[in-house]
N, C-alpha and C positions, 0 to 999 in steps of 0.2 A: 807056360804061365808067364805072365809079364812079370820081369823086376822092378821094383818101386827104386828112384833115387830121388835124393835132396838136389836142390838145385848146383848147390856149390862143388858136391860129388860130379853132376853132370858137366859141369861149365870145366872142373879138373882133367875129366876122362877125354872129351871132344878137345880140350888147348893141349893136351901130349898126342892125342893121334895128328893132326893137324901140324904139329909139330914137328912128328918125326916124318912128317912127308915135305918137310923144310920148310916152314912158315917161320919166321922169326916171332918170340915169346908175345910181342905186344898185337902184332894182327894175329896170332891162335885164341890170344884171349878175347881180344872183340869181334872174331868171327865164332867163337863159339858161347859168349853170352845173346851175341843176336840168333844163332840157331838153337837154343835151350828158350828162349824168349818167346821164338818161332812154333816151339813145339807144345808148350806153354798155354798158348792163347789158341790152339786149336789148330794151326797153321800150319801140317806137319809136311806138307811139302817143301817148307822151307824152314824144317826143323830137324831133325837130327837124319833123317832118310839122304842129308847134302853132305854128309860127314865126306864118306866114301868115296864121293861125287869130287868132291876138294880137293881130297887128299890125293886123288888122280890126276889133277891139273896142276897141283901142284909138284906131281914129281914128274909128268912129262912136261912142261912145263908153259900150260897153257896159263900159269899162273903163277906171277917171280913172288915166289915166296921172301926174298929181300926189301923188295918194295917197299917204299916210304912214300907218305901224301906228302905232298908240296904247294903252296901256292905260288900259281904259276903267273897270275894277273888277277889284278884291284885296283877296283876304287870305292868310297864310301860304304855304297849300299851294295855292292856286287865283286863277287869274286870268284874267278877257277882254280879247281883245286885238279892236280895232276897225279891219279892216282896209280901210276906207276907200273901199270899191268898187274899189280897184285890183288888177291879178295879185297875186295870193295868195301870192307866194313871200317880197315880204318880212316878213307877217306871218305865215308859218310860218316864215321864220330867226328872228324874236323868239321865237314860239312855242318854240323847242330852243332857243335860250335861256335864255329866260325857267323853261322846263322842267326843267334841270337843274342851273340854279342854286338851286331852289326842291327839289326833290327833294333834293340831295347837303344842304341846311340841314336839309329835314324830314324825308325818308325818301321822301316821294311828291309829287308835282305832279299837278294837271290844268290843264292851260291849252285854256282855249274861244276861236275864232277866229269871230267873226261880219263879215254885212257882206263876203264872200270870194266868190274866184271858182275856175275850174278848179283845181286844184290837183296834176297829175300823179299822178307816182309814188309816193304816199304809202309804202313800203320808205326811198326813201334818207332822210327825216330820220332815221324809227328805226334804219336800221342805222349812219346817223354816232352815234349816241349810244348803241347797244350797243359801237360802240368803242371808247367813253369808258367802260364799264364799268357800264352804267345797260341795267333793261329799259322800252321802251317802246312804247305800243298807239298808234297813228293813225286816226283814222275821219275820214270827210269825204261830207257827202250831196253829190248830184246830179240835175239834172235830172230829173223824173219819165221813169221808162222801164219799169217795174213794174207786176204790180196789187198789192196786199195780197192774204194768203190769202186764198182766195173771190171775190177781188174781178173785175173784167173791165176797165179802164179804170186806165193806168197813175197813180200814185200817189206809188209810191217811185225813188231813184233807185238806179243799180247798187250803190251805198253801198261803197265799197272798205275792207276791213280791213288793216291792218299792223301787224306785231310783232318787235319786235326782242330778242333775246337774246345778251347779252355770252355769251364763251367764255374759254377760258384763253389765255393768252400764246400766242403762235404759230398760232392758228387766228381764221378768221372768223369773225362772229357769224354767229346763225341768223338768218333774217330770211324770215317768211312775209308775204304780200303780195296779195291777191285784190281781185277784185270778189265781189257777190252775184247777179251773175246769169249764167245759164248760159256766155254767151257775150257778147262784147262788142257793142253797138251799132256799133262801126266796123267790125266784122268782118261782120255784114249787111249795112251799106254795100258793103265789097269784092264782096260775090255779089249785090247788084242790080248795080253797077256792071256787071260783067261776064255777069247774064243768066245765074246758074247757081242753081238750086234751092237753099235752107239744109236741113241736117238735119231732121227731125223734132224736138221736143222742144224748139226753138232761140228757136221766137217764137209770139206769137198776133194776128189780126188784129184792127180795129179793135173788131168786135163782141166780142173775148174768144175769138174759136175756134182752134186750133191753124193753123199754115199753115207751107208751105214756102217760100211765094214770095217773097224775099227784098224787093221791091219794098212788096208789103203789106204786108211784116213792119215798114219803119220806119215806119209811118203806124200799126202799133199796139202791142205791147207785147213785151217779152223776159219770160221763161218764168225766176223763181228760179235760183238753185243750190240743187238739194237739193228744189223743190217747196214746200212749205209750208212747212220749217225752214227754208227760206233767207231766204223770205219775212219771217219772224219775225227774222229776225236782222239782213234790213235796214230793218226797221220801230227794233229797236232802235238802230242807227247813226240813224234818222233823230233821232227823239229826242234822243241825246246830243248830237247835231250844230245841232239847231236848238232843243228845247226849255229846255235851258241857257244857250244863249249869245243867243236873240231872232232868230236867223238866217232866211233863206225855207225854207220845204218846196219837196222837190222839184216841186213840184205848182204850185209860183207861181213858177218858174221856166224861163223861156225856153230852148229849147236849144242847144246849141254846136255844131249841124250848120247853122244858120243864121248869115249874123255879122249879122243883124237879130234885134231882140228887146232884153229890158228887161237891165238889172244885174240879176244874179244873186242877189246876196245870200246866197251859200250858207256853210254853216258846217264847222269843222274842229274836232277835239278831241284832244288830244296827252295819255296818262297817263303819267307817270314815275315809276319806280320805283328806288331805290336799294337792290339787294339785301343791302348791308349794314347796312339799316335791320332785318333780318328775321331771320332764320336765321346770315347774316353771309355776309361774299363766301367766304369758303374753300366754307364748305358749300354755298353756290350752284354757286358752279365744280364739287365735287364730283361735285352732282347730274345737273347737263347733263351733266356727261362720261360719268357713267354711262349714262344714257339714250343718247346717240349713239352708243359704243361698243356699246350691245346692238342698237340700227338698225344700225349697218352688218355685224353676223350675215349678215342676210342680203343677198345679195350682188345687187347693181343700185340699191341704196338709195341715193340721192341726199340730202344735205343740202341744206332752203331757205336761198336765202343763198348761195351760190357765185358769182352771179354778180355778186356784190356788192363780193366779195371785192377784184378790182384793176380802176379804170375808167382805168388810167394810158395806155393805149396808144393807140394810132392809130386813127381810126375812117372809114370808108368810106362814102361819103355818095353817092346817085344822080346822075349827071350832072346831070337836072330839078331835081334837089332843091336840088342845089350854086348851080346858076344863079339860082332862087327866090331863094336867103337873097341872093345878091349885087343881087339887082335890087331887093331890100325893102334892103338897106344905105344904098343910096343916098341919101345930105343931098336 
């Protein structure tokens, strides 16, 4: 049966296992409110199921649990933050930061994070800072799991996008959030695990050839979103993620299905925008709202972003799962 915990129960149990795999007290605590955040909003791959996952890199030591972010280069509207080889979460809390102190001065920010490792749910920093009243974009490479258009032999990594859009008083932002590729690498995991065919259209095998068998699908590569646009699109995250900031391509990057393999070195890039640098906040507000109100015309229309909305409540955790975090806790 699942156990139910409170949040602050949870964010305590995940900051002492985390811990005792040598994370210093300030990244446990903000790698583990973004993984209780993560699991939260539905996003349980990059929620409490990463505990274990960390807690391995962080004691062979694919992850310096010492680590400190630093900024490494600035000017005005842009800056690199140097995150040290350690989990990635306290140099994306500088990141929102450093991001919308820089934007609400100038109008816009870019902050590039090199030197990084996983970095979840890229959705929650932009939707805490659409709540502040700011739009902003998140990209983050990964692990080669891709080819390039044309190509046969993985390259890029799933390159996830996120965007946050402030709203008026009383509603949530909108908050869109993907990978670039068709389907997730953990979700072929789940159908070798269990020995059941993938879709078509899901992966390709090591030679480049379509396949369904979910086994030789992780030994070769996932299939775009989109085909060739998607391709294109996470060729462009890769770039902004690593060609700006010195970062690895996914391609020189070991992956996080293993907990052997090298530091990562992957990179992040945070844009901020201050609507009222532009048009002005009234007429931003305006606009969305027109826009949303003519989406929800028709009827089933969901807005991105709902489940963004309230992460306050109780959350429900597998009996295995429970027992995991409590046995990684232990001094």
């Amino acid at each position: 049966m699942p156990e139910t915990f409170s949040r602050s129960e949870l964010e305590t149990l995940v900051a002492q296992a985390l811990a005792a795999a040598g994370a210093h007290a300030e990244m446990a605590r903000l790698t583990a409110i973004a993984l209780v955040d993560g699991e939260a909003i539905g996003q349980a791959g990059h929620g409490l199921s990463r505990v274990a996952q960390y807690a391995a890199f962080l004691r062979n030591g694919r992850a310096d649990g010492a680590a400190r972010p630093e900024i490494i280069a600035e000017k005005p509207a842009a800056v690199l933050i140097d995150a040290g080889h350690g989990l990635a979460y306290p140099a994306l809390a500088m990141a929102e930061a450093e991001g919308e102190r820089r934007a609400r001065s100038q109008g816009v920010a870019f902050v590039g994070i090199t030197n990084s490792h996983h970095s979840g749910a890229m959705g929650l920093p932009v939707a805490r800072l659409a709540r502040r009243g700011l739009v902003a974009l998140a990209f983050t490479n990964s692990p080669a799991a891709m080819p390039v258009a044309g190509g046969r032999r993985a390259l890029l990594g799933t390159n996830p996008v996120a965007a946050g859009f402030p709203r008026a008083a009383g509603h949530a932002p909108l908050v869109v959030d993907l990978a670039l590729s068709t389907v997730a690498r953990g979700t072929i995991n789940r159908y070798a695990q269990s020995g059941t065919p993938i879709p078509e259209g899901w992966a390709l095998d090591a030679e480049g050839n379509p396949t369904t068998d979910a086994k030789v699908a992780l030994f070769g590569s996932l299939v775009a979103l989109g085909g060739t646009k998607g391709a294109a699109l996470a060729l462009v995250v890769e770039l902004l993620c690593v060609a700006l900031t010195g970062a690895a391509f996914g391609f020189e990057a070991d992956g996080f299905f293993s907990e052997e393999g090298n530091r990562p070195r992957l990179g992040q890039a945070l844009l901020v925008i201050d609507p009222g640098a532009l048009a002005g906040q009234a007429a931003y507000l305006g606009r969305i709202e027109a826009l949303i109100t003519t989406m929800l015309e028709d009827e089933g229309v969901r807005i991105p972003g709902q489940r963004h909305a309230d992460t306050s409540g109780t959350i429900a955790v597998a009996d295995a799962l429970a027992q995991t975090l409590r046995h990684l806790a232990r001094p």
